[in-house]
N, C-alpha and C positions, 0 to 999 in steps of 0.2 A: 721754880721747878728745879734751876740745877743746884739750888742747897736743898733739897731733899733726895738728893743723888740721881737724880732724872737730865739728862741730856736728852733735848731734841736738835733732831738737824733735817733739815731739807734735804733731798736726792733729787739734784737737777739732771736733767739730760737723760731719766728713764724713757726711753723707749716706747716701752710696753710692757705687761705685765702678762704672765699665762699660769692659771690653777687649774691642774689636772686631776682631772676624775678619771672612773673607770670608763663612763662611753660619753664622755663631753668633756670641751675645756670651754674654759671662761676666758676670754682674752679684751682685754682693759688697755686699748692703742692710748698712747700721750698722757699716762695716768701721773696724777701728784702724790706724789709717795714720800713720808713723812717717816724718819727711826727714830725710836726713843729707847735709849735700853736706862731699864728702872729695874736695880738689883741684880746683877747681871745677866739680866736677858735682855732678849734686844726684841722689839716690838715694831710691825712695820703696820703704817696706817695708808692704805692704796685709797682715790677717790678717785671714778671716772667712771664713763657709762663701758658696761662691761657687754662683750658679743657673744652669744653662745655658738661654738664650734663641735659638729661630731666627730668622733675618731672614730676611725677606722680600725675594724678588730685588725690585729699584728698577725699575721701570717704563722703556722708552728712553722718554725724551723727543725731540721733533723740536726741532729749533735753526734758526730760519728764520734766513735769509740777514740779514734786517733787523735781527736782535737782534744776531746778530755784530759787524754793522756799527755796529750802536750802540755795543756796548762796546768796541770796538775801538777807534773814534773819541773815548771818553771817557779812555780807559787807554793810549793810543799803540801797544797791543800789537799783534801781526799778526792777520789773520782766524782763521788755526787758534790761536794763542792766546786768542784769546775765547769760538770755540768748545768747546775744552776747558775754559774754565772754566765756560761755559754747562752743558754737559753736569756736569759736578763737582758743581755747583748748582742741579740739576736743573730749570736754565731761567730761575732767580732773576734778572731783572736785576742790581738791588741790589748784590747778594750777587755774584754774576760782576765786578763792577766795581771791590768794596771788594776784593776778594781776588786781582785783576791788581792793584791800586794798592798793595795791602801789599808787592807783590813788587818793584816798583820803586824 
């Protein structure tokens, strides 16, 4: 495998695994989780008996006009770009601000 440029490796000491959907997660406790990146991608292989989990709808948050304009002013983004990351980040300053500035 790895002279056809294929690395595989074991991921020991994964935890657990969690795939999010929109009104369930799948969550895979103690899973063997196997990477193989072939071409430059990397490809992860999870085996383990998986639990379905519902989520709970997220609450709207209100997005005051002042928070926008904070992150906005912090991240150069426009008003509805901070609002959507407000919203995203369920209002988090912080977190709205770290996450326009990753994007730039």
């Amino acid at each position: 495998m790895q002279k056809m440029g294929m690395g595989i490796e074991e991921m020991p000491g994964v935890l657990k695994v969690t795939i999010h959907f929109k009104d369930k997660n799948l969550v895979i406790p103690d899973p063997q989780v196997t990477q193989m990146k072939v071409s430059g991608q990397t490809i992860y292989q999870i085996v383990g008996e998986a639990v379905e989990e519902k989520t709970e709808e997220r609450a709207k948050v209100e997005i005051s006009e002042d928070d926008a304009q904070l992150v906005s002013a912090q991240t150069g983004a426009s008003l509805e770009e901070a609002k959507k990351a407000l919203e995203s980040t369920n209002g988090d300053l912080a977190q709205a601000i770290m996450l326009l500035s990753s994007k730039a």
